[in-house]
Structure formats: structure tokens, C-alpha cells
C-alpha positions in Angstrom: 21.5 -17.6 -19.2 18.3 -16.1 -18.4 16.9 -19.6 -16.5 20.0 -19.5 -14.9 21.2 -17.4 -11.7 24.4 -16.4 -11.6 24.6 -16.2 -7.4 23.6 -19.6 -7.0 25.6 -21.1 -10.1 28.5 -19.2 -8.1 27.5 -20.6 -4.7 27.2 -24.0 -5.9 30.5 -24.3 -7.5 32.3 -22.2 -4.6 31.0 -24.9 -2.5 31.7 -28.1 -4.6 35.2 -26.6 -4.9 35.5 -26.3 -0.6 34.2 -29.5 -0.4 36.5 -31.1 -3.2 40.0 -29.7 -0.9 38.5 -30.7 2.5 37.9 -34.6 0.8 41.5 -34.3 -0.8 42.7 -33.4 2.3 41.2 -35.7 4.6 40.6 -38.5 2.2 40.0 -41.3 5.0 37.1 -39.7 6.2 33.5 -40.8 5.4 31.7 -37.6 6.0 34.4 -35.5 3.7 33.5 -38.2 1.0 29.1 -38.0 1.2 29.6 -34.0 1.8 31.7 -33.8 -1.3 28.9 -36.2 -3.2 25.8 -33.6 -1.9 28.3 -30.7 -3.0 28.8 -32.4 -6.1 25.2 -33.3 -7.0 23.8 -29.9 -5.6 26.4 -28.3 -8.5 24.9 -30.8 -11.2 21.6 -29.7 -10.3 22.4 -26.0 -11.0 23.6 -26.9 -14.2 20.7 -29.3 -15.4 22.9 -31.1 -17.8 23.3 -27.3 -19.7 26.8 -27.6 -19.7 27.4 -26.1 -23.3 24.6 -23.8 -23.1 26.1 -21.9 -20.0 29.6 -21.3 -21.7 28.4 -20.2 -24.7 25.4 -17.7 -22.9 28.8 -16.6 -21.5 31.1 -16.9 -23.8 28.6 -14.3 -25.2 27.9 -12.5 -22.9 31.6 -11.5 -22.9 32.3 -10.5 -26.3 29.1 -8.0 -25.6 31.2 -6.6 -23.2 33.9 -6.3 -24.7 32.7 -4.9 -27.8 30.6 -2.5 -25.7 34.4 -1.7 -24.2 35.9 -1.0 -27.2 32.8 1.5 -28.6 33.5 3.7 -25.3 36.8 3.5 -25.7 36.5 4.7 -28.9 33.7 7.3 -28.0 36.4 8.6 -25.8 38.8 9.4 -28.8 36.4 11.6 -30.3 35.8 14.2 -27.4 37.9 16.7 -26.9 37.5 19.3 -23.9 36.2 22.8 -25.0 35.9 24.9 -21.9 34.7 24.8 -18.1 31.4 26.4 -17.1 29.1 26.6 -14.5 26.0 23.8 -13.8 23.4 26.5 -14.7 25.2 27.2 -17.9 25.8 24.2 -18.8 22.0 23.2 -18.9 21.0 26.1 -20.8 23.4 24.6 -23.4 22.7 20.9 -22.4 19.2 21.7 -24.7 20.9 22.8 -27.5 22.0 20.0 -29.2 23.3 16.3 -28.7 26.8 16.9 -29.4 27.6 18.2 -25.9 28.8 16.1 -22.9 29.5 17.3 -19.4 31.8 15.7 -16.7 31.6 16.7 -13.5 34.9 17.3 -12.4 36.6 15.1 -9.8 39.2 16.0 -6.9 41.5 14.0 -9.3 41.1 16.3 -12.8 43.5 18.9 -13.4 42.5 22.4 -15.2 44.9 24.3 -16.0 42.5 27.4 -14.6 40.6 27.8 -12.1 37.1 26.6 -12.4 34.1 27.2 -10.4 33.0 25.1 -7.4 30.0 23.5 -9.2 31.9 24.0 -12.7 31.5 21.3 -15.3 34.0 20.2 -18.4 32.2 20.5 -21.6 33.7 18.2 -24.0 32.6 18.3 -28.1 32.8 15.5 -30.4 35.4 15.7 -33.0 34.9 12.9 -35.9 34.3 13.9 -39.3 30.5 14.1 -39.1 30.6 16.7 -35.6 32.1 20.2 -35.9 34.1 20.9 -32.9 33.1 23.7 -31.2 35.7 26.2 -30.3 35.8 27.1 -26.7 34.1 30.6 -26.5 31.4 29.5 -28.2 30.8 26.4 -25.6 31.2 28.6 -22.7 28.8 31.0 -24.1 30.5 34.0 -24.9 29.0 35.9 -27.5 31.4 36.6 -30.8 31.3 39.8 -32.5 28.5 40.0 -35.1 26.7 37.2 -33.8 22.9 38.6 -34.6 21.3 35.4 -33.5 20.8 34.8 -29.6 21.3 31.1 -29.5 24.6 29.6 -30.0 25.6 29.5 -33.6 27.1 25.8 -35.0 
């Protein structure tokens, strides 16, 4: 629907609809009759005679969406929370790797701890092709015998 707007499709059919109840309603009248017409034609000029083409732009539209929908959805499944940590920490590991998402948290989220005023939830992928990270290792928190400095995967 790219030649189409959607605000003024909307308008013009919002209108033709008004204009349709006020004539059904007051059918004796002449100007509820040749408003309803100027509603009417005003709608058909929207649409252009692209009657089919508009549903199926947005009959397309929507399975986009949904399908979109259902790949977040499913994105969701594989992240599983690993920890709580600061901002500043979290962007020192925010350039360690794309497997990391943060969520700042919400009045509404519930930790089971207490986190830090500007803390973040660190969450880490879990399908097949990720290794989860375990939860001191998100946070940061060096593990006996690490040599390396940066965190190990």
C-alpha cells in the first residue's frame, strides 16, 4: 500500500460510515441523502478502483506481523536470565560478544535479590548453537584459575 495512506483511507471510510447511519436514520431528508453520496464518492476516490490490491497489501502486511510475532516470541524462549549487574558493567560486557541482552528492569520485575538502582538483567541465549553462560561468569566474577582477563566462553 505504498500509494496508499492509511490516515486518509481511515478518515474516508470513518466518514462514509457516519454518513451512511445519519441517512439510515433520517432517510426523508435530502441533505442526509447528497452528504452520504459526497461521503460515498470521496471513499471511492481513496480507493481508485484498488479494491483487491488493498486487501491483499494488507492481508500481507499482517501475516508479516504475525510471523515477526511468532520469531520474538520464540526469541523469548531461548533467553534465560543469568545475573543482575550494574550499567557500567554491563557495557564492559555488552562488547564482548552478541549473545548478551540487557533489560532494564521495570518497577514491575521481581528479583529475588536486591539489585542496584541502575542494575540491569543480563539474560543469555540457550538454543543448541549458544552456550549458556553460568551466572558468575555474566556478572563478572573471576573463577579460580582463570589466566585470561576477559571473560572465558
Amino acid at each position: 500500500m505504498n500509494s496508499i495512506h492509511y490516515q486518509a483511507l481511515r478518515e474516508a471510510a470513518q466518514n462514509y460510515q457516519s454518513m451512511l447511519a445519519w441517512y439510515e436514520a433520517i432517510p426523508d431528508s435530502p441533505d442526509a441523502e447528497v452528504d452520504c453520496d459526497e461521503a460515498l464518492a470521496a471513499f471511492k476516490r481513496q480507493i481508485r478502483h484498488r479494491e483487491v490490491d488493498i486487501i491483499a497489501d494488507l492481508l500481507d502486511e499482517l501475516e508479516a506481523a504475525k510471523k515477526r510475532i511468532a520469531e520474538l516470541e520464540e526469541e523469548k524462549e531461548t533467553l534465560r536470565p543469568v545475573g543482575v549487574m550494574s550499567r557500567r558493567a554491563f557495557w564492559r560486557l555488552e562488547n564482548r560478544g552478541p549473545r548478551f541482552i540487557a533489560l532494564w528492569p521495570g518497577p514491575g520485575i521481581y528479583l529475588p535479590r536486591k539489585r542496584p538502582d541502575d542494575g540491569v538483567i543480563v539474560y543469555a541465549r540457550t538454543d543448541t548453537g549458544i552456550e549458556v553462560v553460568s551466572a558468575p561468569v555474566a556478572s563478572g566474577i573471576r573463577i579460580k584459575g582463570e589466566n585470561d582477563t576477559s571473560i572465558k566462553d
